[in-house]
Legacy VTK file of the C-alpha trace (Angstrom):
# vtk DataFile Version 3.0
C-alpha trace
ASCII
DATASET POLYDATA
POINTS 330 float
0.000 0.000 0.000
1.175 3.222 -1.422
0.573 6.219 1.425
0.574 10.131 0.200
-0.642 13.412 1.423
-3.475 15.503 -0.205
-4.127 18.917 0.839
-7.099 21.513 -0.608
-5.465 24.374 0.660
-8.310 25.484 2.493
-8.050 29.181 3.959
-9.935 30.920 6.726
-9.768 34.615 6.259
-11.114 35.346 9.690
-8.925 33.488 11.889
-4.777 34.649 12.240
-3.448 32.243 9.311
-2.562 34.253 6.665
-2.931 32.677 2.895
1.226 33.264 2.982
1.440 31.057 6.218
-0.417 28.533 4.800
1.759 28.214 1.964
4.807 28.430 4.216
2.982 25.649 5.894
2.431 23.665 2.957
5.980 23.646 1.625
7.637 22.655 5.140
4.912 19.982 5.384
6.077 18.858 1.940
9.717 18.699 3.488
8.367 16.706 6.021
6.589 14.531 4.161
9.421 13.817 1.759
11.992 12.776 4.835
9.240 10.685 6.134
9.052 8.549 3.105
5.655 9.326 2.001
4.797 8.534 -1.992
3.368 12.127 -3.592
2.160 15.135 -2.168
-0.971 16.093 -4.190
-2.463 19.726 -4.238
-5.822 20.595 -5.435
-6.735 23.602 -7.993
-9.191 25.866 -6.493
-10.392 29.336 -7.473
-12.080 32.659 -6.356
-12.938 31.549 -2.783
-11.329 30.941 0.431
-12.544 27.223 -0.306
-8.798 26.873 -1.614
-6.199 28.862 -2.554
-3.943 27.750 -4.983
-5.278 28.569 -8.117
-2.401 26.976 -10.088
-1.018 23.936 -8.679
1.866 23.828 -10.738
3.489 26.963 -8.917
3.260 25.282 -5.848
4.250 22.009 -6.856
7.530 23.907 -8.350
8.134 25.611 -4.726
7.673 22.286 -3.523
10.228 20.822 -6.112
13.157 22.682 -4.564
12.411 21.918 -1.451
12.420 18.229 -1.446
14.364 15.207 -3.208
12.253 12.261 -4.065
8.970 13.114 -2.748
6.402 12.741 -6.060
4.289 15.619 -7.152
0.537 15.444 -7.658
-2.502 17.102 -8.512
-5.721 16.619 -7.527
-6.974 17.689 -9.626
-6.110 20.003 -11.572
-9.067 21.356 -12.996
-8.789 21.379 -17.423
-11.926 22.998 -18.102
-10.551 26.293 -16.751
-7.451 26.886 -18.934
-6.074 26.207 -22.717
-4.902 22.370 -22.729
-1.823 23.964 -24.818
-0.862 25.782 -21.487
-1.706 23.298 -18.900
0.581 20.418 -21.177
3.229 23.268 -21.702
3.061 24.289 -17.178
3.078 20.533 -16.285
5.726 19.525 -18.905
7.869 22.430 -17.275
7.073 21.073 -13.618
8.241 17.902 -14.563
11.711 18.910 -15.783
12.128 20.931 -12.871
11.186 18.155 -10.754
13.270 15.489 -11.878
10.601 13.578 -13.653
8.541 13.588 -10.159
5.182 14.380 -11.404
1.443 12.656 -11.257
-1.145 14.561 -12.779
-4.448 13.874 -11.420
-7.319 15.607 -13.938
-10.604 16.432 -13.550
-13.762 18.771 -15.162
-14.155 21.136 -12.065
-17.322 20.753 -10.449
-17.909 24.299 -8.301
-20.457 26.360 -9.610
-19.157 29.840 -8.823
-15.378 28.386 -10.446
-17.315 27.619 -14.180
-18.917 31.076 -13.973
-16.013 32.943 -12.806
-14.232 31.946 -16.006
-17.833 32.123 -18.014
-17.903 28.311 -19.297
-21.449 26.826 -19.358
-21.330 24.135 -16.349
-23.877 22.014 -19.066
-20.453 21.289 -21.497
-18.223 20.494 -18.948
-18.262 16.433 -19.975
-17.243 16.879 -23.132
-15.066 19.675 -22.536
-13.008 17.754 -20.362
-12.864 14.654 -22.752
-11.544 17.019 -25.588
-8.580 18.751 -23.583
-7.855 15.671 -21.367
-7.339 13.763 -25.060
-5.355 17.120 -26.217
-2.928 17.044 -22.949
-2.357 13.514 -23.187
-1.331 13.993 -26.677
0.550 16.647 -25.955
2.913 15.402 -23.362
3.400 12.611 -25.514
5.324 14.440 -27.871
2.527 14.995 -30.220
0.374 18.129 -32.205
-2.386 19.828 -31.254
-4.852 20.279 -33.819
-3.161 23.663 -35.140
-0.055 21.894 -35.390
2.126 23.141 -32.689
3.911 20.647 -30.644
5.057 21.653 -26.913
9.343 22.882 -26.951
9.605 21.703 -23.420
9.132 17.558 -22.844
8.493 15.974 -19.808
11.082 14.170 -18.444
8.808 11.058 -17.966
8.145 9.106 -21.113
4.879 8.202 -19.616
3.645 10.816 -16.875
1.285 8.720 -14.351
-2.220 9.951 -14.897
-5.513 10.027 -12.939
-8.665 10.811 -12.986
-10.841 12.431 -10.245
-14.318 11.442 -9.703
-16.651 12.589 -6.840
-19.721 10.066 -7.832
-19.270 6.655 -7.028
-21.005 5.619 -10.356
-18.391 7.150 -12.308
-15.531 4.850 -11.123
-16.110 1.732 -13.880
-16.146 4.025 -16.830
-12.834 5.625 -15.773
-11.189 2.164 -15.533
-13.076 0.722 -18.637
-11.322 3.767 -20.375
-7.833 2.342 -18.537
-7.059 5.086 -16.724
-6.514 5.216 -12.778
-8.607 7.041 -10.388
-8.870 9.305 -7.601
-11.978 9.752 -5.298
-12.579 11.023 -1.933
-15.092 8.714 -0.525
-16.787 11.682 2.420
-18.414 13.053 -0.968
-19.427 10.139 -2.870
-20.502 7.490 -0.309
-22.472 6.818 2.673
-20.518 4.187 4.552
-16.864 2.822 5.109
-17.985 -0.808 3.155
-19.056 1.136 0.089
-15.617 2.436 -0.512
-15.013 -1.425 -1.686
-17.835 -1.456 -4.513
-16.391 1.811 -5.658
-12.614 0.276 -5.677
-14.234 -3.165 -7.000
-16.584 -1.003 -10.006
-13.198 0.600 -11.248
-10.564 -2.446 -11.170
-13.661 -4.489 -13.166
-13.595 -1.361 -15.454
-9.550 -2.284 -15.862
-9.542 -5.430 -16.068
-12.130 -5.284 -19.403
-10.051 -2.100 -20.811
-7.079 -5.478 -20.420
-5.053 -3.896 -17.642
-3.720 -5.463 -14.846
-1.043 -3.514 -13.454
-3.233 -2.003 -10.395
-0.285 -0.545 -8.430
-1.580 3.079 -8.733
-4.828 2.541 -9.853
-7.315 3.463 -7.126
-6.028 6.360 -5.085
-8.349 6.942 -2.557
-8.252 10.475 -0.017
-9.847 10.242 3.607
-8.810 12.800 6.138
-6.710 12.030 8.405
-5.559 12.468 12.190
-3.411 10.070 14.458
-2.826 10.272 17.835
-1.507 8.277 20.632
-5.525 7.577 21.586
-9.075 7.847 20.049
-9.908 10.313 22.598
-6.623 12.349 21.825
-7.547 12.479 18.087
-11.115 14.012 18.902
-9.675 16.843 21.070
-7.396 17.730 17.905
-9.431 16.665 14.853
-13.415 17.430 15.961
-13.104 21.438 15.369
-10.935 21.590 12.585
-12.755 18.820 10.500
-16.269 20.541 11.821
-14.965 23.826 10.288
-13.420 22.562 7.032
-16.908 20.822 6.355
-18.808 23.451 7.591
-16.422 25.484 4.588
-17.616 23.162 1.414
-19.506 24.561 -0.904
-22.126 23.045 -2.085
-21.423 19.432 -0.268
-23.262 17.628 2.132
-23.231 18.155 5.779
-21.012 15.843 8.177
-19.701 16.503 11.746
-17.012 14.353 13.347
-19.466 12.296 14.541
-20.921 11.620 11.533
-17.588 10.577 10.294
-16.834 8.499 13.279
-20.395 6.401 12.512
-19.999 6.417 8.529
-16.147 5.271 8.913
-15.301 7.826 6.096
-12.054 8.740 7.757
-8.677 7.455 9.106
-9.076 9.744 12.309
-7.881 7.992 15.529
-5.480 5.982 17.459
-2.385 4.545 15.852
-4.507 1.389 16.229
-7.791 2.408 14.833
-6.002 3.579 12.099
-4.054 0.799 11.185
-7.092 -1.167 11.275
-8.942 0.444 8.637
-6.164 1.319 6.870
-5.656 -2.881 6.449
-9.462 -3.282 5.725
-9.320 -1.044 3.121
-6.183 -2.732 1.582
-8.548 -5.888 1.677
-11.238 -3.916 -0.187
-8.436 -3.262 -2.659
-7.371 -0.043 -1.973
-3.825 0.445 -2.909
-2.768 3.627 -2.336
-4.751 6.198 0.200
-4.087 9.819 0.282
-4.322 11.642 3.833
-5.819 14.472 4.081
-3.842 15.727 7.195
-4.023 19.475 7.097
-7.904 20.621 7.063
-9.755 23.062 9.216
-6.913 25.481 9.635
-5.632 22.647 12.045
-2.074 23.844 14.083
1.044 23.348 11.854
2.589 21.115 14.519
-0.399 19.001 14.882
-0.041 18.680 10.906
3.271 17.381 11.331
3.099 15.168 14.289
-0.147 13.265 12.810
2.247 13.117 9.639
4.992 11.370 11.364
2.339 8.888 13.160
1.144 7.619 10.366
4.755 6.866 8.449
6.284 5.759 11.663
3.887 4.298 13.559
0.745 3.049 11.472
2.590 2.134 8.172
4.820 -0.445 9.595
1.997 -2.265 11.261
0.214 -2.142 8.406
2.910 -3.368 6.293
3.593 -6.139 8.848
-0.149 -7.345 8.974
-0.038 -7.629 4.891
2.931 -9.974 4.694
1.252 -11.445 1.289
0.846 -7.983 -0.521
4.076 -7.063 0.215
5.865 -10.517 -1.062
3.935 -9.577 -4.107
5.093 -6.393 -4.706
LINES 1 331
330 0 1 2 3 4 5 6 7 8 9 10 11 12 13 14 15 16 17 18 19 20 21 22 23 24 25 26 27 28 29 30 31 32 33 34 35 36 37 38 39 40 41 42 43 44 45 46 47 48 49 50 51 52 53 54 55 56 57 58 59 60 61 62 63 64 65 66 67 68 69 70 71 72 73 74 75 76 77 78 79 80 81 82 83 84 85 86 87 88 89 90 91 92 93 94 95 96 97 98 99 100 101 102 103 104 105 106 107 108 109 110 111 112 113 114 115 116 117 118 119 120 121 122 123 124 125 126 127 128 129 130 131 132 133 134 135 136 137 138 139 140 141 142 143 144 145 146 147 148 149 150 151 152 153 154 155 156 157 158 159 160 161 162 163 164 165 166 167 168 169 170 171 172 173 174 175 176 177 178 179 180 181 182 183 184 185 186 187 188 189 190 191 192 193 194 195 196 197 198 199 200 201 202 203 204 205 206 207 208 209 210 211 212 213 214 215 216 217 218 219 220 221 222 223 224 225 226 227 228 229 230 231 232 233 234 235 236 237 238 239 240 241 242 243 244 245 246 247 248 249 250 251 252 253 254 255 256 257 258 259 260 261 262 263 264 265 266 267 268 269 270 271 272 273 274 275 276 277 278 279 280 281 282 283 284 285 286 287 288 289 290 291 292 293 294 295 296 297 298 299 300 301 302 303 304 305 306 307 308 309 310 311 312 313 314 315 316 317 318 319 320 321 322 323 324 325 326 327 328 329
């Protein structure tokens, strides 16, 4: 099991954090998840509301370039309705020289109302929108034309960049693997229970295995937040307020309390224990790489960080040890 860090960037204009400390916040985390051994750190694209604010990913995931060494660099997702494919293949090609070859672009349509009109695209065309300038990107950063004929003067260092795709309804998970690409979802938005994350991962490997993959080692990249702590009770006093507020935050998305995510199971917020033990009931559902959502709710930078180093020292090791058979395989 592959373990990374996803963060929205979410920003609370009335409290002290300034959008500058989070990003100071962001790139040290970055540092700390790179010495810690985690896989990527993936950023999501947000725009025109505190509900995020990085607007290009790209720039960050540059910053975050020079500041660590073999730490992978994702989006998710970056948003391709919003921008000319021509400049998003030409910004990520850039990012992945600079990077080393370190990036994993995770893609999506954008789904926020106010984001669509904001940039004055018709929410109605965002389908096959995306499906044009995800084909146009792809064939871009492959070295070939777009249909005016230019080709990009900057080439990824990666011969084949690892792609995703991000999906927030469950539904939509065999139809991204049928069309053999991998997947990102955060379960909190599109299901109503900790078992139904394993007919979402089940729906998309079926949708692999008839597109004739069966290389799954990225495939379903699943984000829960995320909070460890020595005990249960220990994560609540940390956790409860900032996930309350970050929920509270989402636009348009339905309503959950840390209760609520404590009942559904939609999280990985607890002891090292009660993390672990999810964490190897999800690798059972087939889950093979989660994200953690570990900074939400403008939660204290040093609570960031130790939760961070809980999970990589503490939970991933038993983990690994309780999946002796997974590992061999690998």
């Amino acid at each position: 099991m592959r373990f990374s860090i996803f963060s929205v960037q979410d920003h609370y204009p009335a409290k002290p954090r300034t959008v500058a400390a989070l990003y100071d916040e962001l790139l040290a985390q970055a540092e700390h998840a790179d010495a810690l051994g985690y896989d990527t750190f993936f950023i999501a694209e947000h725009h025109f509301h505190e509900y995020g604010v990085v607007p290009n990913p790209a720039v960050m995931l540059a910053a975050m370039a020079s500041r660590t060494q073999r730490l992978r660099l994702g989006t998710a997702i970056a948003a391709l309705n919003y921008r000319n494919p021509i400049e998003v293949a030409e910004s990520y090609a850039m990012l992945d020289v600079l990077s080393g070859g370190r990036l994993v672009l995770g893609v999506g349509s954008g789904y926020l109302k106010h984001e669509f009109e904001g940039f004055g695209i018709d929410p109605a065309t965002k389908r096959e929108r995306f499906d044009e300038n995800f084909a146009l990107v792809r064939r871009l950063l492959a070295g070939g034309a777009a249909p005016n004929g230019v080709t990009l003067n900057v080439m990824p260092r990666q011969k084949n960049i690892p792609m995703m795709v991000g999906i927030l309804r469950a539904e939509a998970a065999y139809y991204v693997g049928r069309q053999g690409f991998d997947l990102q979802s955060v379960p909190y938005a599109s299901c109503d229970s900790f078992d139904e994350v394993a007919n979402l991962v089940t729906a998309h490997h079926r949708g692999l295995a008839e597109f004739g993959r069966a290389d799954l080692a990225d495939a379903s990249v699943i984000c829960f937040h995320t909070h460890v702590a020595e005990t249960d009770a220990e994560a609540r006093r940390r956790a409860e307020e900032p996930f309350n507020i970050y929920v509270a935050s989402r636009l348009y998305a339905r309503s959950s309390t840390y209760d609520d995510a404590m009942k559904n199971g939609l999280s990985l917020m607890g002891s090292i224990d009660t993390v672990a033990d999810k964490l190897v009931a999800l690798a059972e559902m087939g889950v093979n790489h989660v994200m953690a959502l570990q900074n939400f709710g403008a939660m204290p930078h040093e609570d960031v960080l130790r939760s961070m180093r809980l999970l990589a020292t503490e939970v991933m090791p038993r983990v690994e040890k309780r999946l002796p058979a997974r590992k061999a395989a690998e």
